[in-house]
N, C-alpha and C positions, 0 to 999 in steps of 0.2 A: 367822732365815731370810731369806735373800734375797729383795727386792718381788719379782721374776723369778717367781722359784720360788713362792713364797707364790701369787702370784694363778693359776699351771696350777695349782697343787694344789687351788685354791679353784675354778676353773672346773671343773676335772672333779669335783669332790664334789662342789656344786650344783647342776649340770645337771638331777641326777634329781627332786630336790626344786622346783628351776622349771618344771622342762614337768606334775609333778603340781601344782602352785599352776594353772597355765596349764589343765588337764583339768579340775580339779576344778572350777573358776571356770566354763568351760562348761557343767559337767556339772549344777551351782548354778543357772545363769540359765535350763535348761531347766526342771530340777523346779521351782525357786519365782525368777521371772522379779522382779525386784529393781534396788532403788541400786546395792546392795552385795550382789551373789550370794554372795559370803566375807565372813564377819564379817557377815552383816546385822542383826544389832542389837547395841547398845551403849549404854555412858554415856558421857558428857562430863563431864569437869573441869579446873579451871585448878589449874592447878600454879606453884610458884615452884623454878626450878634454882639454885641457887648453886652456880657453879664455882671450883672453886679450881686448875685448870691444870694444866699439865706442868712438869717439869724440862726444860729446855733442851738434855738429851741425848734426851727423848722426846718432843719436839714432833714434830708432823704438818704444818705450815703449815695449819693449820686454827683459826682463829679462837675458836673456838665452844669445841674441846676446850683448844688449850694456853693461853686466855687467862681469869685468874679474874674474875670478875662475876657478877651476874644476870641471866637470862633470864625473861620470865615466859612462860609457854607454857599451851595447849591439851593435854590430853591424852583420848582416846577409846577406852576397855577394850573388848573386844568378843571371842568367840569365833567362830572359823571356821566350822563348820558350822552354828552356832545349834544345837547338840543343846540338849535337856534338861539343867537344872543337875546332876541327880544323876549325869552320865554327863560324864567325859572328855572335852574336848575340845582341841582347839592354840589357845590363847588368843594375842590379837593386842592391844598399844599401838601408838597412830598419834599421832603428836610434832606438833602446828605450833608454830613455835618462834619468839617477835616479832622479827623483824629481824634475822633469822641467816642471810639468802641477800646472794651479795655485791655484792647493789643493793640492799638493804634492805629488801626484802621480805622477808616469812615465810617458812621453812622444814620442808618436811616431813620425818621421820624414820619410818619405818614396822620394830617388830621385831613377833617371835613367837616362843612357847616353843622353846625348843631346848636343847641342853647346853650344855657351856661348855670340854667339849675339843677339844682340836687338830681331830678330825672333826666331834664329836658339837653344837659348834655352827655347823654346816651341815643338822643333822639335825631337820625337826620333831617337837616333841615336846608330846603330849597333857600336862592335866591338869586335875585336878579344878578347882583355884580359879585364880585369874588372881593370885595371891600363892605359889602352890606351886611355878612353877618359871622360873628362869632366863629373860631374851628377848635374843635378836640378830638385828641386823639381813640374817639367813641369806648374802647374798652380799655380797661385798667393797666398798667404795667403793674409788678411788684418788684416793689424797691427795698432793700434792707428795713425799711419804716414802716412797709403796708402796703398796700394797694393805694396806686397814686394816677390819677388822671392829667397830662399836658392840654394845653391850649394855646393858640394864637388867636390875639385878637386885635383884626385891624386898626390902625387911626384916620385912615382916609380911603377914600371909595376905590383908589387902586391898588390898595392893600402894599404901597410902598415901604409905610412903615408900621410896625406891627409889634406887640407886646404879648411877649411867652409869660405866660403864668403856670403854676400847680396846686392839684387838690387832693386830696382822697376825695373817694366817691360823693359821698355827700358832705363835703368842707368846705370851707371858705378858699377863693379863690388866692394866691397866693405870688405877685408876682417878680419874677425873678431876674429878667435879661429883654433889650428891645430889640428890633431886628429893623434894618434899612438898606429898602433894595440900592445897591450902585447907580450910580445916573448910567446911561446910554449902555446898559448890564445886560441887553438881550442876547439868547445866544439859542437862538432853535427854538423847538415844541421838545425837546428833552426825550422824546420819542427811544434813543439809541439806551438810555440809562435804566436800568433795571432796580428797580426799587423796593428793598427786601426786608423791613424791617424788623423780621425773625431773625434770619441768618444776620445782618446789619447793624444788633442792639449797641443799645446806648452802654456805655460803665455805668455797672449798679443795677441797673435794672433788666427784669426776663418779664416773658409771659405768662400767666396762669396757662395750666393743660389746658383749661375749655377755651380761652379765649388763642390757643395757638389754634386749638382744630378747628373752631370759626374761621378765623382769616385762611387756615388751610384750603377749604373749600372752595374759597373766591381765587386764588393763587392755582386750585386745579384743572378751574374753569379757565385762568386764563393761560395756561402752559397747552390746553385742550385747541383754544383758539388760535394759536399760534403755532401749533402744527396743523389745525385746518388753510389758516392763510397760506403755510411752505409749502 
C-alpha cells in the first residue's frame, strides 16, 4: 500500500479508538482520581531485545527496527481499567527503551491488545491475560518510508517472551527483534515512571498532527487527574 493511502486509511480507522482512549482517560480520573487514570496499576520488568533487522528492501530508516543489536529496556504490563483479574480487560505494555531516541536518550513505545489485521489492529481488544492476545502500537508512526505500525506479540501466557514486528497500515506483518523478560526481573507497578511517547520518540520516527492530538487528549485527561489526586 501506498505511505499516502496507508496513513487516511489509518487516520480514519483510529480516530474512534483515540477520542474513546481520550473519554475514557477522563472518565477514569473522575471515578478514581490517579497517576495513571488507564492502566493504573502494573508491574515492571527489565527485559533484554535482541534485534536482528531488516532486509534492505524493508528498512524503515529507523534505527532501532532495521539495525541488529541489543537494546536493554524497561518494560511495564498493566491493564486499562484495573478490572478484576477474572474479568477481561485491554491490556497495555509501555517500552523505555536505553538510548533509542536520536540524542540518546531513552525511548518510549506504548502498545495495547488489538488484532493484527489490516483493520483489526486499529481495534482494541480485551483479554483475559496479558499473554492471550496480540499488542500494537494502535496509531501509525511515520518513518522516513510511510506510515509504519509496531507490534508485540506474545509466545507464552505470561508474555515472558515476546516478538516485535512492523507494518504499514495494511502490510504484511514484518518481524524484526525478540524480547525476553530477565528471570526474578520484578521491580514495582512502575507507577513512579512517566511514560511519554511524544516527547520520548524512537530515531526515525514522529507522529502524524492528528494522531499527536489524539493521544494529547488522553495525556490531558490524565495531567487533570493528577492534580485532582494532589
Amino acid at each position: 500500500m501506498r505511505s499516502g493511502a496507508g496513513a487516511r486509511m489509518a487516520a480514519g480507522v483510529a480516530t474512534v479508538p483515540g477520542l474513546i482512549l481520550q473519554a475514557a482517560a477522563g472518565i477514569g480520573g473522575l471515578i478514581r482520581p490517579a497517576a495513571k487514570p488507564l492502566h493504573p496499576a502494573g508491574s515492571l520488568v527489565a527485559v533484554t531485545i535482541h534485534r536482528y533487522g531488516m532486509r534492505d528492501v524493508e528498512r524503515l530508516g529507523v534505527p532501532f527496527v532495521d539495525e541488529p543489536g541489543t537494546t536493554e529496556a524497561w518494560v511495564r504490563f498493566s491493564r486499562a481499567a484495573g478490572l478484576p483479574r477474572a474479568l477481561p480487560d485491554v491490556h497495555g505494555i509501555a517500552l523505555r527503551l536505553s538510548g533509542a531516541a536520536a540524542d540518546g536518550a531513552d525511548a518510549d513505545v506504548l502498545l495495547a491488545t488489538t488484532g493484527m489485521g489490516r483493520i483489526s489492529r486499529f481495534v482494541l481488544v480485551p483479554a483475559r491475560s496479558r499473554g492471550s492476545a496480540a499488542y500494537s502500537t494502535l496509531l501509525p508512526y511515520r518513518s522516513p518510508r510511510g506510515a509504519v505500525v509496531l507490534a508485540a506479540v506474545p509466545e507464552d501466557e505470561d508474555a515472558s517472551a515476546m516478538t516485535l514486528a512492523a507494518a504499514t497500515p495494511g502490510g504484511q506483518w514484518i518481524a524484526f527483534a525478540d524480547l525476553s523478560v530477565a528471570e526474578s526481573s520484578a521491580s514495582g507497578s512502575g507507577d513512579e515512571i512517566s511514560f511519554d511517547p511524544i516527547v520520548n520518540m524512537l530515531d526515525g520516527l514522529s507522529y502524524y498532527p492528528w494522531a499527536t492530538r489524539l493521544r494529547e487528549g488522553s495525556y490531558r485527561a490524565a495531567r487533570w487527574s493528577r492534580r485532582v489526586r494532589d
